[in-house]
C-alpha positions as semicolon CSV with decimal commas, in nm:
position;residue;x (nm);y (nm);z (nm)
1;X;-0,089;-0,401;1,929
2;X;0,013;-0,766;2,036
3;X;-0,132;-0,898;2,367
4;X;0,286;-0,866;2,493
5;X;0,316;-0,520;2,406
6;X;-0,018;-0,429;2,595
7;X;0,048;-0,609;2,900
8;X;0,366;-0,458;2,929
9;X;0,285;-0,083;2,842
10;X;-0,093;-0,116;3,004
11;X;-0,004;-0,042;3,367
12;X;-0,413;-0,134;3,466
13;X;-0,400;-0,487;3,373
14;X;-0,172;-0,763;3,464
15;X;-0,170;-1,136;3,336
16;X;-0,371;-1,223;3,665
17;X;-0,615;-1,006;3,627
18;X;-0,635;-1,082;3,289
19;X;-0,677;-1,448;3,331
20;X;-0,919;-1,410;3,628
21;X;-1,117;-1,197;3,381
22;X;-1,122;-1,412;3,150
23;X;-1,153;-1,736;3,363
24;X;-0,863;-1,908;3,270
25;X;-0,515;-1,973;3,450
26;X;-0,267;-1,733;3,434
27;X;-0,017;-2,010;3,242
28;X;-0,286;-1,973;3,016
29;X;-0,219;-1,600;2,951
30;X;0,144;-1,669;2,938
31;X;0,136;-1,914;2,673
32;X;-0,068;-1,631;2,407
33;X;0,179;-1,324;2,525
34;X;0,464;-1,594;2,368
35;X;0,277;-1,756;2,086
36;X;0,317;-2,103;2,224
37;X;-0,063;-2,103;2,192
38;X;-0,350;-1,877;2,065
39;X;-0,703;-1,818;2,217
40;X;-0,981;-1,974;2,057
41;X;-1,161;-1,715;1,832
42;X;-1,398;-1,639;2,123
43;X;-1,141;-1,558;2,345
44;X;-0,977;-1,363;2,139
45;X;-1,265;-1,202;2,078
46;X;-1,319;-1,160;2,444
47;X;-0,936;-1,034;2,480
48;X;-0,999;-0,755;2,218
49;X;-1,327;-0,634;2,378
50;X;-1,125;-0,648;2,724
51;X;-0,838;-0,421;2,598
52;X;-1,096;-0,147;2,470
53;X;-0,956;-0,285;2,087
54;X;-0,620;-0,242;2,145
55;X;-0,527;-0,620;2,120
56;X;-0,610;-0,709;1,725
57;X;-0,780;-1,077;1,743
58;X;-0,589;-1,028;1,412
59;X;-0,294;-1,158;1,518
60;X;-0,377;-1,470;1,614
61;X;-0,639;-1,536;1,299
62;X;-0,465;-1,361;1,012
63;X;-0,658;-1,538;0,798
64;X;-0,998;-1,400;0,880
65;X;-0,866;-1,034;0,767
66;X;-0,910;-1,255;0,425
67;X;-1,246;-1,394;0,459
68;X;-1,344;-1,036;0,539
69;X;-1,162;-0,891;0,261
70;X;-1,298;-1,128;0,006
71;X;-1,647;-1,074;0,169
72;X;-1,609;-0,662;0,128
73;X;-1,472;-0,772;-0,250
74;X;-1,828;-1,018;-0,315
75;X;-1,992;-0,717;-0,180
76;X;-1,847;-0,450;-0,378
77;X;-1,912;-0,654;-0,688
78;X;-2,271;-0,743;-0,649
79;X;-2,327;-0,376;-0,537
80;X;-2,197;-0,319;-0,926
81;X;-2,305;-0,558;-1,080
């Protein structure tokens, strides 16, 4: 689920509450729900944990579902190899 969709469908978190949460301004919240900006990989780690794993870090760092894949791929050989 995208940070947008949760905020909107969650009705026990708003963007303030988010942001105080977190401890950043609520502009700052903003800007991720419309992509202008993404969280650093802490914070987004730190967004997922807050929405019980709702929000998918994911979609802001598509690219680390690859560097896990290939890691579960290194594994899988060595494990048969």
């Amino acid at each position: 689920m995208t940070l947008h969709d949760f905020l909107k469908r969650d009705d026990t978190m708003s963007q303030t509450e988010m942001a105080k949460t977190l401890g950043v301004d609520k502009s700052l919240i903003g800007h991720y729900v419309h992509g202008r900006r993404r969280p650093s990989p802490e914070q987004a780690a730190r967004i997922h944990e807050l929405t019980d794993g709702k929000v998918d870090a994911l979609q802001w760092y598509p690219e680390l579902l690859r560097v896990v894949e290939g890691r579960q791929q290194v594994s899988e050989e060595q494990a048969h190899g």
